[in-house]
PyMOL Python script that loads the backbone (N, CA, C, O; Angstrom):
from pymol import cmd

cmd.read_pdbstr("""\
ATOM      1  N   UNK A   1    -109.240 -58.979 -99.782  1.00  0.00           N
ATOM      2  CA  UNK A   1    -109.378 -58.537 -98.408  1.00  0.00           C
ATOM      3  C   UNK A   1    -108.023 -58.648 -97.709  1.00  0.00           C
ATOM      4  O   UNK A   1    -107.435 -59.702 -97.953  1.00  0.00           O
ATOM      5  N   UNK A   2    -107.473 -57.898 -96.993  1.00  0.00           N
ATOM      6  CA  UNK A   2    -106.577 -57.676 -95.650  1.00  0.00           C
ATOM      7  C   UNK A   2    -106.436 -58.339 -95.158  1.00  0.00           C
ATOM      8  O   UNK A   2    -107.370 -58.312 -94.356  1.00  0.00           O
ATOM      9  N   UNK A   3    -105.518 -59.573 -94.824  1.00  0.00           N
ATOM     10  CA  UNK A   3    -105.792 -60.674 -94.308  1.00  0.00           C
ATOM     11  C   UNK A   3    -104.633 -59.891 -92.624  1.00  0.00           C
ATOM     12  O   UNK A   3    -103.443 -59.611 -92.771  1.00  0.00           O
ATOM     13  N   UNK A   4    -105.189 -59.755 -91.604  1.00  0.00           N
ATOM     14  CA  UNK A   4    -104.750 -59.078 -90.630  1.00  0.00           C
ATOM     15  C   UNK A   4    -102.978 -59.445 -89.982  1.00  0.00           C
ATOM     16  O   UNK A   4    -102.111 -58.702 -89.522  1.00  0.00           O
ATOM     17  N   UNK A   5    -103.026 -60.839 -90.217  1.00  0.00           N
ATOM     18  CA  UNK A   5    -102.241 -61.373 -89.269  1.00  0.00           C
ATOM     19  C   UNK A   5    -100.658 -61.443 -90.119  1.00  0.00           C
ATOM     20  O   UNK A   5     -99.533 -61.661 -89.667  1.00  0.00           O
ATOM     21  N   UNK A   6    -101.059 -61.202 -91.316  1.00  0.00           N
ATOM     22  CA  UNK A   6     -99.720 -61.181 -92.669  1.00  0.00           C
ATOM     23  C   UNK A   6     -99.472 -59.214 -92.724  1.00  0.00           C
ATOM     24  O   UNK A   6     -98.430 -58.654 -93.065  1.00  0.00           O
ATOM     25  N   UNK A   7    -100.684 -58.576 -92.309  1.00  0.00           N
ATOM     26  CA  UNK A   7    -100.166 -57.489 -92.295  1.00  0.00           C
ATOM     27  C   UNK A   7     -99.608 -56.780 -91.277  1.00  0.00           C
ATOM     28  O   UNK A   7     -98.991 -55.717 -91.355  1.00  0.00           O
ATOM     29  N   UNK A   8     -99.916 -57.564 -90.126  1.00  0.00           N
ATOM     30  CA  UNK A   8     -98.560 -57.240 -89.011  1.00  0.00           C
ATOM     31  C   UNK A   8     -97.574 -57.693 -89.104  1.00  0.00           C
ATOM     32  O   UNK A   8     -96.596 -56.965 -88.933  1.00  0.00           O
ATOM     33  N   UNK A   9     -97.391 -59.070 -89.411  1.00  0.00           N
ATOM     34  CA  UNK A   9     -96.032 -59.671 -89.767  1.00  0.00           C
ATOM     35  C   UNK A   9     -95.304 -58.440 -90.758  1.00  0.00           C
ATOM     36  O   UNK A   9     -94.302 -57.812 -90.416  1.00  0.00           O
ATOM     37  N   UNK A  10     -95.981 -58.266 -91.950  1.00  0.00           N
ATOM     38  CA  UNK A  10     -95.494 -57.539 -92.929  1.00  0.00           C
ATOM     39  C   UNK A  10     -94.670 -55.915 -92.281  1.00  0.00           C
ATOM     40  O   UNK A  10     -93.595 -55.334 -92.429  1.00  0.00           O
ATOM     41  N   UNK A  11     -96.002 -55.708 -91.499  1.00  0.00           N
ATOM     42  CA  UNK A  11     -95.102 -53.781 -91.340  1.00  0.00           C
ATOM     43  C   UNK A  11     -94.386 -54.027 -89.860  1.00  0.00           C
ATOM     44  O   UNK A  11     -93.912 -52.984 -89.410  1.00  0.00           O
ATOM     45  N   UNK A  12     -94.194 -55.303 -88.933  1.00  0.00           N
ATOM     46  CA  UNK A  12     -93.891 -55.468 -88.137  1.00  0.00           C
ATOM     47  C   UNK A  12     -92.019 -56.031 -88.718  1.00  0.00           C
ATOM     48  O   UNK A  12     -91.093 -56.010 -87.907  1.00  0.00           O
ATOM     49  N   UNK A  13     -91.859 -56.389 -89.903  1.00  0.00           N
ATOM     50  CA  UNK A  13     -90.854 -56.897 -90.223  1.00  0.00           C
ATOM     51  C   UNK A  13     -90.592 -55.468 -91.090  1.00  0.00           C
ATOM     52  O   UNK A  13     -89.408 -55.388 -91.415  1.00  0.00           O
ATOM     53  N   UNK A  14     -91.229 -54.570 -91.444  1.00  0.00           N
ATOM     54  CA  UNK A  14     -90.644 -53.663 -92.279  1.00  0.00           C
ATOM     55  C   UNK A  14     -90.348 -52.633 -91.130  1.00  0.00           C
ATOM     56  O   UNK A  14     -89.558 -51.735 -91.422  1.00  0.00           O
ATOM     57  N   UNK A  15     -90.656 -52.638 -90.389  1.00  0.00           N
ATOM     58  CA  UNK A  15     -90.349 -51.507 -88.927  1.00  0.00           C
ATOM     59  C   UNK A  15     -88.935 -52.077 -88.817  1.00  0.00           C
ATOM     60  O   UNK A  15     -88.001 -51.348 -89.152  1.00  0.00           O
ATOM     61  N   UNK A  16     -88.713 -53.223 -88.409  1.00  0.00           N
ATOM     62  CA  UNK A  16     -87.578 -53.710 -88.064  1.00  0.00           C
ATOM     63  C   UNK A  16     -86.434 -53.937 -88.839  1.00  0.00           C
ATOM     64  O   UNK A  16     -85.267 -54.165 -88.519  1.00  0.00           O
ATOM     65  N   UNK A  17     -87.074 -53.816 -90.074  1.00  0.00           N
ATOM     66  CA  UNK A  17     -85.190 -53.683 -90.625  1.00  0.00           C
ATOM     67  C   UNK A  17     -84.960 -51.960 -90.989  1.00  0.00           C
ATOM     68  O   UNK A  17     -83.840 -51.449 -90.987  1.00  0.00           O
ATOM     69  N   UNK A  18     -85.796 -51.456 -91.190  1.00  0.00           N
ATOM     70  CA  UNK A  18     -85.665 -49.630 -91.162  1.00  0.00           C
ATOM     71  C   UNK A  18     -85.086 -49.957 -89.798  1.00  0.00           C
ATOM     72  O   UNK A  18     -83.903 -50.257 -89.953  1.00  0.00           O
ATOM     73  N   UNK A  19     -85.349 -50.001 -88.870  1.00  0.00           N
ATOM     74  CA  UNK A  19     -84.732 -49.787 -86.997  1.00  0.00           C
ATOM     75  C   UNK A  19     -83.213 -49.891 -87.712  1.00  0.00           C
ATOM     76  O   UNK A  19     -82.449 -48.943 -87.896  1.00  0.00           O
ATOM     77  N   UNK A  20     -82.964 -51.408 -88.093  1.00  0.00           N
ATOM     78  CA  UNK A  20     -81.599 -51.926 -87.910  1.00  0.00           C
ATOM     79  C   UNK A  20     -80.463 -51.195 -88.888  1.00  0.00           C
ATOM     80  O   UNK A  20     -79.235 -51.212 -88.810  1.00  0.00           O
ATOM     81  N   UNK A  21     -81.406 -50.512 -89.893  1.00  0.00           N
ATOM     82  CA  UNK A  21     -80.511 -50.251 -91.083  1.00  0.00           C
ATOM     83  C   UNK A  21     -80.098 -48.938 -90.232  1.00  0.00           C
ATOM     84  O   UNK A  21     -78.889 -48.709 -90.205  1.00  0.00           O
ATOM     85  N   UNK A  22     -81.004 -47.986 -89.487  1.00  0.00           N
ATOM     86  CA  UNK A  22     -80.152 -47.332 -88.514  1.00  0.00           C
ATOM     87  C   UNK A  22     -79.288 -47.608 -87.481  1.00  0.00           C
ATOM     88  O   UNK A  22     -78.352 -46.873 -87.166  1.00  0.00           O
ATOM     89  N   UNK A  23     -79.596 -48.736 -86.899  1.00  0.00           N
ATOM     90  CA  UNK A  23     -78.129 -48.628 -86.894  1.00  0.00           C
ATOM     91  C   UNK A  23     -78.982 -48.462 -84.761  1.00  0.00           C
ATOM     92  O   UNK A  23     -78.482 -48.279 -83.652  1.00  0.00           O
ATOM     93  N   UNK A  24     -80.006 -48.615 -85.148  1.00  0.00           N
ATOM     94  CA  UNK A  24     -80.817 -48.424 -83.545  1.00  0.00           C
ATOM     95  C   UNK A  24     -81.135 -49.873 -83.063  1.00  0.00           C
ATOM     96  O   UNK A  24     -81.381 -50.978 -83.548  1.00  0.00           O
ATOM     97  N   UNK A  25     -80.983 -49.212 -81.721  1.00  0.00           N
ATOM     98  CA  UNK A  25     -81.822 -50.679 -80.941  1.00  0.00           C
ATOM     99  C   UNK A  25     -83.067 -50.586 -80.473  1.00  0.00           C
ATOM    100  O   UNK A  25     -83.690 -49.527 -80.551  1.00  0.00           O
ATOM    101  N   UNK A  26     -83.590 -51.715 -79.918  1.00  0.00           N
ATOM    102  CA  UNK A  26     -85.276 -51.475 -80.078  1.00  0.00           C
ATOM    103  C   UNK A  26     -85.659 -50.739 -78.861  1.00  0.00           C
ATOM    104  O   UNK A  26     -86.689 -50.066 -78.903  1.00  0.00           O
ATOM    105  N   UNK A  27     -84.775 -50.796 -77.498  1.00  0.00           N
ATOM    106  CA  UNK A  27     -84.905 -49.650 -76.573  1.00  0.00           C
ATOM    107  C   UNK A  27     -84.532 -47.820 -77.110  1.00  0.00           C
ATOM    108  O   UNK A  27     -85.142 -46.847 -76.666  1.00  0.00           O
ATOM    109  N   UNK A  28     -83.781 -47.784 -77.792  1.00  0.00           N
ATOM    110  CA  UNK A  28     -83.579 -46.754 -78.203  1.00  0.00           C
ATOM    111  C   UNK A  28     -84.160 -45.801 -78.888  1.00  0.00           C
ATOM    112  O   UNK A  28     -84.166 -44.597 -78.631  1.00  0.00           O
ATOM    113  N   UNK A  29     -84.767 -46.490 -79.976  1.00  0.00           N
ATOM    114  CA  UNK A  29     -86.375 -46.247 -81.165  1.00  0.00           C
ATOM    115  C   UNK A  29     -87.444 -46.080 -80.110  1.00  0.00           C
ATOM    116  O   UNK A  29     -88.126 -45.055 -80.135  1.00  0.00           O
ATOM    117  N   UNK A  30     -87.672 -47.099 -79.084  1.00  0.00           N
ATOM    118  CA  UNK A  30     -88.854 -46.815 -78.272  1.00  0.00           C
ATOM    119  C   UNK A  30     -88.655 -45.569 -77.806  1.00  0.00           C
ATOM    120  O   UNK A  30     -89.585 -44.817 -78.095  1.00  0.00           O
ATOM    121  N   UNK A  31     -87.808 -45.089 -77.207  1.00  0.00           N
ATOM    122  CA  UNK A  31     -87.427 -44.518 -76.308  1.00  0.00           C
ATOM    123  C   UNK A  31     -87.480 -42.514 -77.546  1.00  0.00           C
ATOM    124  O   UNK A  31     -87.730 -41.377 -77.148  1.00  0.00           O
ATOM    125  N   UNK A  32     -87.401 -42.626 -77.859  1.00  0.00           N
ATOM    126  CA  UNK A  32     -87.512 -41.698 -79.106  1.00  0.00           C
ATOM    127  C   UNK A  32     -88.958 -41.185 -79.670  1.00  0.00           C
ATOM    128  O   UNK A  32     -89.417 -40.072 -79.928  1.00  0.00           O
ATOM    129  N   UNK A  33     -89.381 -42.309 -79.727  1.00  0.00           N
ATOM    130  CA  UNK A  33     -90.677 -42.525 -80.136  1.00  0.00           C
ATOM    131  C   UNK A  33     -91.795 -42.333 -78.749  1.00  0.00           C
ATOM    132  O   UNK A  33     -93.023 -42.397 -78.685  1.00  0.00           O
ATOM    133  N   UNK A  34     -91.184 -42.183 -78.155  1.00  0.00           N
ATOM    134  CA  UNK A  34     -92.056 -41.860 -77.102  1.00  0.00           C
ATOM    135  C   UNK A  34     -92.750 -43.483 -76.085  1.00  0.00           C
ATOM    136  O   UNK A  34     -92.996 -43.547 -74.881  1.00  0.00           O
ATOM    137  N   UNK A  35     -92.878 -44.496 -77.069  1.00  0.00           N
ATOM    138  CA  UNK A  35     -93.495 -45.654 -76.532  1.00  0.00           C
ATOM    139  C   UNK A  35     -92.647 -46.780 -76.079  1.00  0.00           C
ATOM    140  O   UNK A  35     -91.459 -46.906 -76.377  1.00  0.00           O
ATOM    141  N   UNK A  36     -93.510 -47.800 -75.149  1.00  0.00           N
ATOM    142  CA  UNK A  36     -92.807 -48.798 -74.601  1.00  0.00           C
ATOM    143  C   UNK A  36     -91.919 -49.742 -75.396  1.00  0.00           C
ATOM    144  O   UNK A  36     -92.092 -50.006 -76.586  1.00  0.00           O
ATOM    145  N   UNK A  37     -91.058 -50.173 -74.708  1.00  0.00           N
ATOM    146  CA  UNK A  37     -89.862 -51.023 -75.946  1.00  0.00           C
ATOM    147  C   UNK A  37     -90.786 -52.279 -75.548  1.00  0.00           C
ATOM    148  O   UNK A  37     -90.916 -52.778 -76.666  1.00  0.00           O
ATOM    149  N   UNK A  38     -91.321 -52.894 -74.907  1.00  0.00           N
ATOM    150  CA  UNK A  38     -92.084 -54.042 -74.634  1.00  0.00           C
ATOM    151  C   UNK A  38     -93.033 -54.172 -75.803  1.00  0.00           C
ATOM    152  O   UNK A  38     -93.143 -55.274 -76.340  1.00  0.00           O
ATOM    153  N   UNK A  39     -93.916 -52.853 -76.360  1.00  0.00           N
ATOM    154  CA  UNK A  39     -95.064 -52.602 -77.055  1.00  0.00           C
ATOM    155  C   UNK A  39     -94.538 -52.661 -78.764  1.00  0.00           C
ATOM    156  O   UNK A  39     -95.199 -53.008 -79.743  1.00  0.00           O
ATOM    157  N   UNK A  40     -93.164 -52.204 -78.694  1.00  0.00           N
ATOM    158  CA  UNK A  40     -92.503 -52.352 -79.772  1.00  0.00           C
ATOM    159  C   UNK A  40     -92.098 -53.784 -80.323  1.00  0.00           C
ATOM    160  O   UNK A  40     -92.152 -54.145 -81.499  1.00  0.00           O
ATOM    161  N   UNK A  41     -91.714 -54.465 -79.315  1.00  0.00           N
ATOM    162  CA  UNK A  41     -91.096 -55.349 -79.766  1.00  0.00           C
ATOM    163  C   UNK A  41     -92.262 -56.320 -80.149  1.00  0.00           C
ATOM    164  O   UNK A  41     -92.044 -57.244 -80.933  1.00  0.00           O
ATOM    165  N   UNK A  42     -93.667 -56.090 -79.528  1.00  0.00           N
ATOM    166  CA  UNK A  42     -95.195 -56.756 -80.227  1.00  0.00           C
ATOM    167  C   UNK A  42     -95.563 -56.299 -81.445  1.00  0.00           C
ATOM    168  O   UNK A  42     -96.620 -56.669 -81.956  1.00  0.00           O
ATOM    169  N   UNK A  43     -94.818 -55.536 -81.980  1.00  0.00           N
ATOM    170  CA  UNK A  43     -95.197 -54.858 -83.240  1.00  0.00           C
ATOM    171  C   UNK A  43     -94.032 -55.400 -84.304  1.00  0.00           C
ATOM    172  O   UNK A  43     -94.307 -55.740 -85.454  1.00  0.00           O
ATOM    173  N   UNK A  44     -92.978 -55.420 -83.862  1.00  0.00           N
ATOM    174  CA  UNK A  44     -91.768 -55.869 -84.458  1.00  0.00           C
ATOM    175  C   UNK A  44     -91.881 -57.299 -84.768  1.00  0.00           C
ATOM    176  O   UNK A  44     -91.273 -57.745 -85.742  1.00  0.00           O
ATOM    177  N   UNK A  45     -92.631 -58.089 -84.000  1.00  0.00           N
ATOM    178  CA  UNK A  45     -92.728 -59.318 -84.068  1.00  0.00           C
ATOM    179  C   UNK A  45     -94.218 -59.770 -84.661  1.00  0.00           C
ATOM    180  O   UNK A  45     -94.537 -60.957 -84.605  1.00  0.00           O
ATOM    181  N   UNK A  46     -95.032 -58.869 -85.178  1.00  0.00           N
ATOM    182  CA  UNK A  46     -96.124 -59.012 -85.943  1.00  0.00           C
ATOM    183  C   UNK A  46     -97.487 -59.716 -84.936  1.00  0.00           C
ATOM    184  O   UNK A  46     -98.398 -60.474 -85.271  1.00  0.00           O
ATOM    185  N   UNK A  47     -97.081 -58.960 -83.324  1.00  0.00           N
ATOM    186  CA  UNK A  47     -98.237 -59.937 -82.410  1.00  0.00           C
ATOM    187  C   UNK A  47     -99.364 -59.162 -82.661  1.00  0.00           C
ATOM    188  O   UNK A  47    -100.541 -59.502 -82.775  1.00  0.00           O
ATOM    189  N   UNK A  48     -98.635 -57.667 -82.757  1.00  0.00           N
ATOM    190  CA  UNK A  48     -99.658 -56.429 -82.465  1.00  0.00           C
ATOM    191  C   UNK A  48     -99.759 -55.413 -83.714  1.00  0.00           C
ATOM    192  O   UNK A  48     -98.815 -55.042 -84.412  1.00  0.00           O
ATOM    193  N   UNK A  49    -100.968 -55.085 -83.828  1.00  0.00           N
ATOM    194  CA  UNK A  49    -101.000 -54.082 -85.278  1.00  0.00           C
ATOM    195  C   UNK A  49    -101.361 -52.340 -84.307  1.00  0.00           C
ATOM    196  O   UNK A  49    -102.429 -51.956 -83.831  1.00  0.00           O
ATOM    197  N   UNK A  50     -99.990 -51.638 -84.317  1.00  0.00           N
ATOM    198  CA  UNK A  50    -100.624 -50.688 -84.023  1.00  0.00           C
ATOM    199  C   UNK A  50    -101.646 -49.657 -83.692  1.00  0.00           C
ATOM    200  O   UNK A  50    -102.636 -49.797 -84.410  1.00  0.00           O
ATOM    201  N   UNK A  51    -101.751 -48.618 -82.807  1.00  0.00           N
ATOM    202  CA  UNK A  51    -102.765 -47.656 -83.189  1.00  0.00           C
ATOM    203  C   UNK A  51    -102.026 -46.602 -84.030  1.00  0.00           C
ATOM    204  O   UNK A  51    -100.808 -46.449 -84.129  1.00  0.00           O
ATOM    205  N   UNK A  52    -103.359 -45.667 -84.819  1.00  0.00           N
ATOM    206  CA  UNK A  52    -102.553 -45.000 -85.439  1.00  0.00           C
ATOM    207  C   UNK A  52    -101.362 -43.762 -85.421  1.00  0.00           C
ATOM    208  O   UNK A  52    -100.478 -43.431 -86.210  1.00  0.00           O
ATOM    209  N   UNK A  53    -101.852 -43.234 -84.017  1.00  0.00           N
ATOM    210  CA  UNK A  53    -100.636 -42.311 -83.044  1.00  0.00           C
ATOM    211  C   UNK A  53     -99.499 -43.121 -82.973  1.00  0.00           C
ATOM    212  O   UNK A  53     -98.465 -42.743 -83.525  1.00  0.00           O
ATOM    213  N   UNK A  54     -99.555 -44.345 -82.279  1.00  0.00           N
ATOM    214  CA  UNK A  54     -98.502 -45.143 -82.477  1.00  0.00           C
ATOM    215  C   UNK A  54     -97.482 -45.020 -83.615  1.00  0.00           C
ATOM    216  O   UNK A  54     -96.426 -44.388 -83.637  1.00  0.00           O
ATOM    217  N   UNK A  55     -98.128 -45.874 -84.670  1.00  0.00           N
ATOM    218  CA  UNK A  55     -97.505 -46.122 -85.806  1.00  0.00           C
ATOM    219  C   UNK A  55     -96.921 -44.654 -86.174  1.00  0.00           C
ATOM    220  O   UNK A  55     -95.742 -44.624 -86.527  1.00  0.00           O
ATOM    221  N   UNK A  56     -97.561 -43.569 -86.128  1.00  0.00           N
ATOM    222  CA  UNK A  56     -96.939 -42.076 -86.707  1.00  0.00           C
ATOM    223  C   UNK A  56     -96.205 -41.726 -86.023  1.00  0.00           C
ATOM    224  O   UNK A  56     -95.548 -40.748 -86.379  1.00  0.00           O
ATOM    225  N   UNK A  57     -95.890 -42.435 -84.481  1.00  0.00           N
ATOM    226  CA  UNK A  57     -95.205 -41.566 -83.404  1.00  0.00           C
ATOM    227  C   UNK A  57     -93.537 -42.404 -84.086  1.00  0.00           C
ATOM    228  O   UNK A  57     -92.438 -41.871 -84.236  1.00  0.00           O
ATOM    229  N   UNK A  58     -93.968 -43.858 -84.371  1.00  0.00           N
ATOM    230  CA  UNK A  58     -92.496 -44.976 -84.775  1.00  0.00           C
ATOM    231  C   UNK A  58     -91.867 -44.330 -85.902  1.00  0.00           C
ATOM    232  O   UNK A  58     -90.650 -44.152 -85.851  1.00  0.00           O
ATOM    233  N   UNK A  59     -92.744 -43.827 -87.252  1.00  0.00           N
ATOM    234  CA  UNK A  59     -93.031 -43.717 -87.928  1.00  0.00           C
ATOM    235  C   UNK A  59     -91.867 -42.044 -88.493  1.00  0.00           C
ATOM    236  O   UNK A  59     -91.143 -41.840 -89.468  1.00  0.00           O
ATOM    237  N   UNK A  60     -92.152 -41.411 -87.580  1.00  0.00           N
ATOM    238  CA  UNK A  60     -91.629 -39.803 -87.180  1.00  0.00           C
ATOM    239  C   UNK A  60     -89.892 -40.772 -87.029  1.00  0.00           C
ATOM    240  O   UNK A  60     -89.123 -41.208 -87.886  1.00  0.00           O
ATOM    241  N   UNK A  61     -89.868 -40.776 -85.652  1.00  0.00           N
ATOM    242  CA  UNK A  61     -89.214 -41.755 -84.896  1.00  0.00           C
ATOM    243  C   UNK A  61     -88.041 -42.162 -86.166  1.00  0.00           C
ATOM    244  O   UNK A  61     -87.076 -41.410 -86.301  1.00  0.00           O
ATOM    245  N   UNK A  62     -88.142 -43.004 -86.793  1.00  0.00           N
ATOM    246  CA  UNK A  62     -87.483 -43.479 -88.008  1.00  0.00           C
ATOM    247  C   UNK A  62     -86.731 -42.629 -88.936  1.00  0.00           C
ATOM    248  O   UNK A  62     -85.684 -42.791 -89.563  1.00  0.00           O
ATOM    249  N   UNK A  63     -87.807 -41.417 -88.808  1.00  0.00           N
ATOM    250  CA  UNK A  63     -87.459 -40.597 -90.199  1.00  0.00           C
ATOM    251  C   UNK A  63     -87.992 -40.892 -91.684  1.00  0.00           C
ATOM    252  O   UNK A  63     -87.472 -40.376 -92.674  1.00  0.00           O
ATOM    253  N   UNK A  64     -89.026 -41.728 -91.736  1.00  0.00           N
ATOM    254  CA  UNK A  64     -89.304 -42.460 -92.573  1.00  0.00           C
ATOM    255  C   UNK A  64     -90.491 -41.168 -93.740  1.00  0.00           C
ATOM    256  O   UNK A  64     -91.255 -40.281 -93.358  1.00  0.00           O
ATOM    257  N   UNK A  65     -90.192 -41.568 -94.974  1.00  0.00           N
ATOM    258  CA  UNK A  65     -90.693 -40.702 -96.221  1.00  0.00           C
ATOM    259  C   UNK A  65     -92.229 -40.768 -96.167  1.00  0.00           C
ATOM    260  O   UNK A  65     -92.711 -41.637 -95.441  1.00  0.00           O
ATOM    261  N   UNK A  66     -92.953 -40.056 -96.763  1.00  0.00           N
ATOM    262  CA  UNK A  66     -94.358 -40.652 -97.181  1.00  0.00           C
ATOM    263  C   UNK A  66     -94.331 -41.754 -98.282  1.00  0.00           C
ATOM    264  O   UNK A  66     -95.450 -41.867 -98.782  1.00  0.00           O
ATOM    265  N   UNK A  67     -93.493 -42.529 -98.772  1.00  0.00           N
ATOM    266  CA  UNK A  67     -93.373 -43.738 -99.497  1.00  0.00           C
ATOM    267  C   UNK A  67     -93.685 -45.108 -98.501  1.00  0.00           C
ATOM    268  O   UNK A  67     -94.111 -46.216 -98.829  1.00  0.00           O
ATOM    269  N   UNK A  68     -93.376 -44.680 -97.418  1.00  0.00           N
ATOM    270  CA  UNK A  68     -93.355 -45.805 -96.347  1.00  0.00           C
ATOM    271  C   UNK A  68     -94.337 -46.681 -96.661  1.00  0.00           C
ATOM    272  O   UNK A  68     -93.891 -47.796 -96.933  1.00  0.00           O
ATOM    273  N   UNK A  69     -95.725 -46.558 -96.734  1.00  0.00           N
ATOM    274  CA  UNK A  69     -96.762 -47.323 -96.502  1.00  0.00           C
ATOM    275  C   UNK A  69     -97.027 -48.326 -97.950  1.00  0.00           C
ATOM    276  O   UNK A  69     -97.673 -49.373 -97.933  1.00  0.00           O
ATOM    277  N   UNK A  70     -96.484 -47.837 -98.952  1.00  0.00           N
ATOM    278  CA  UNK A  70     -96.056 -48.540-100.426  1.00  0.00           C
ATOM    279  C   UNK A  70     -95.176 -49.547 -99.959  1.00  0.00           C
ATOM    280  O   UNK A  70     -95.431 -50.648-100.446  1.00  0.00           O
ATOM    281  N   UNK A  71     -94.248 -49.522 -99.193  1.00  0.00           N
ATOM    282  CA  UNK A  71     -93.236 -49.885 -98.718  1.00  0.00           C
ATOM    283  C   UNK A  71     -93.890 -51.119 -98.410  1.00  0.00           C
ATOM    284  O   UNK A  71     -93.902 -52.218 -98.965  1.00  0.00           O
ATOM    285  N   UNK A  72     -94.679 -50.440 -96.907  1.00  0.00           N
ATOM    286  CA  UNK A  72     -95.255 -51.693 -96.228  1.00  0.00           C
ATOM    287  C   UNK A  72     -96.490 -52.667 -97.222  1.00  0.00           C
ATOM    288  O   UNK A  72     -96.807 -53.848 -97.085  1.00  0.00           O
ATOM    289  N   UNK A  73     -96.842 -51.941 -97.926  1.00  0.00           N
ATOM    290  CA  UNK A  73     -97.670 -53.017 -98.760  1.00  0.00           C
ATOM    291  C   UNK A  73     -97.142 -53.750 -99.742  1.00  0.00           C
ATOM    292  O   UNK A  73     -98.018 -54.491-100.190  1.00  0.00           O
ATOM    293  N   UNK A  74     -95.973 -53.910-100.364  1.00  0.00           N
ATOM    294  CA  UNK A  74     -95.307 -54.297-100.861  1.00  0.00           C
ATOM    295  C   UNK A  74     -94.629 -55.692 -99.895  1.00  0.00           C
ATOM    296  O   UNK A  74     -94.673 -56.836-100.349  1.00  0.00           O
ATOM    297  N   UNK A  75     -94.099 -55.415 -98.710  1.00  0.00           N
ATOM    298  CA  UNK A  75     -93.580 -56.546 -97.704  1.00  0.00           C
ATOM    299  C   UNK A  75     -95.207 -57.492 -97.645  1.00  0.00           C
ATOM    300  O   UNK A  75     -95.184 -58.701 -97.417  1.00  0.00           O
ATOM    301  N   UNK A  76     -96.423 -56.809 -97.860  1.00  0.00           N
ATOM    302  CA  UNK A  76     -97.210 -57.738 -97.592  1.00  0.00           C
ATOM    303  C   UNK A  76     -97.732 -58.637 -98.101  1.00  0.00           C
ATOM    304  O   UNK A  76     -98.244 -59.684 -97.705  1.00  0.00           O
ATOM    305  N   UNK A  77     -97.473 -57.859 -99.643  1.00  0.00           N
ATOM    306  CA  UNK A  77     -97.586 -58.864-101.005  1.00  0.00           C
ATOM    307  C   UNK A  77     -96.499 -59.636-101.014  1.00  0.00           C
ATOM    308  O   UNK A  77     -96.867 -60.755-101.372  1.00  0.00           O
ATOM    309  N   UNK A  78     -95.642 -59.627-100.860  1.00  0.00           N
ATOM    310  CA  UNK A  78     -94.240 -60.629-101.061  1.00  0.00           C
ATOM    311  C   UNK A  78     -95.028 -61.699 -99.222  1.00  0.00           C
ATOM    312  O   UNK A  78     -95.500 -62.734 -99.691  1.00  0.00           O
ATOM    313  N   UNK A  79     -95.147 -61.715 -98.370  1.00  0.00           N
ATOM    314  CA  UNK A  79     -95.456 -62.558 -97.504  1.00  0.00           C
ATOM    315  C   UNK A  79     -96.773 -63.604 -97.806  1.00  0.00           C
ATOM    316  O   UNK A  79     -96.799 -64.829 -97.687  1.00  0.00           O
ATOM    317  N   UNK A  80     -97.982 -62.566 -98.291  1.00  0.00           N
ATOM    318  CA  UNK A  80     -98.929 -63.177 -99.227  1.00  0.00           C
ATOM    319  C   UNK A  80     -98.305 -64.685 -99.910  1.00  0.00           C
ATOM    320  O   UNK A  80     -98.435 -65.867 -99.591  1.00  0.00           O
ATOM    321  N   UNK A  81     -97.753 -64.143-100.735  1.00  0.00           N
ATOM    322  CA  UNK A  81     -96.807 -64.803-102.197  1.00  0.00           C
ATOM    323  C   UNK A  81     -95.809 -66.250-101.249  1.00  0.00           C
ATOM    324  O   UNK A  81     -95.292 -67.332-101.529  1.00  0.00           O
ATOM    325  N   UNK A  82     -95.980 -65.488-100.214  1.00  0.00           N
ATOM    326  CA  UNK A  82     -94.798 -66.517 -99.468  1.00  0.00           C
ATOM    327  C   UNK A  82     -95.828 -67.576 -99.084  1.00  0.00           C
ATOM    328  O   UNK A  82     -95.655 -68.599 -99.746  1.00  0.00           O
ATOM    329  N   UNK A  83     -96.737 -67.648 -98.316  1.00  0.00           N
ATOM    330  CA  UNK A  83     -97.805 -67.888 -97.400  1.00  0.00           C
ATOM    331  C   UNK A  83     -98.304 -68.922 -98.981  1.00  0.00           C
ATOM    332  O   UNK A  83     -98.088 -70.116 -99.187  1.00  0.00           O
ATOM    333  N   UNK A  84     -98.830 -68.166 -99.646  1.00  0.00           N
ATOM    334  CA  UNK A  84     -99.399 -69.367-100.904  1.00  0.00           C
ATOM    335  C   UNK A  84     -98.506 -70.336-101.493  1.00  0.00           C
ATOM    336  O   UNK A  84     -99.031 -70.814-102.499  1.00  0.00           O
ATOM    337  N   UNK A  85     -97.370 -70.809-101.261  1.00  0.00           N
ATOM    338  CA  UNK A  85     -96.399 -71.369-101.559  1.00  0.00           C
ATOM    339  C   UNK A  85     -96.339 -72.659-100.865  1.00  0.00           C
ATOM    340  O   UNK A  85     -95.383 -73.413-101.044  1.00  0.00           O
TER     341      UNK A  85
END
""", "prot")
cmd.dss("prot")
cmd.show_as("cartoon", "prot")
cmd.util.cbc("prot")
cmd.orient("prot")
């Protein structure tokens, strides 16, 4: 099962280094993306698990592949892995 609170951490920490590897700031991505940098930075910080407009609007926003979500499940298994440790 999905344990909720490792999978925001997870795509909330994988949002944020895609942001940085561009080279963006988190007003700037918001601002692109159409949504609040306040709302972002709850997502970035794993408080808040998106809606799904959201996430596709960040998502666009980024430039990000259809690999993304492999991506993010992958950060969630490695936090999992962390968390049982």
């Amino acid at each position: 099962m999905l344990n909720e609170d490792l999978f925001a951490k997870a795509l909330g920490r994988f949002l944020r280094l895609r942001r940085l590897e561009q080279d963006q700031t988190l007003e700037k991505l918001a601002s692109i993306a159409h949504i609040n940098d306040k709302n972002l930075g709850r997502i970035e910080r794993g408080e808040k698990i998106p809606k799904a407009h959201t996430l596709f609007q960040i998502v666009m926003a980024l430039n990000l592949t259809n690999t993304t979500f492999n991506k993010i499940l992958k950060e969630y298994e490695s936090l999992k892995k962390e968390e049982n440790m």
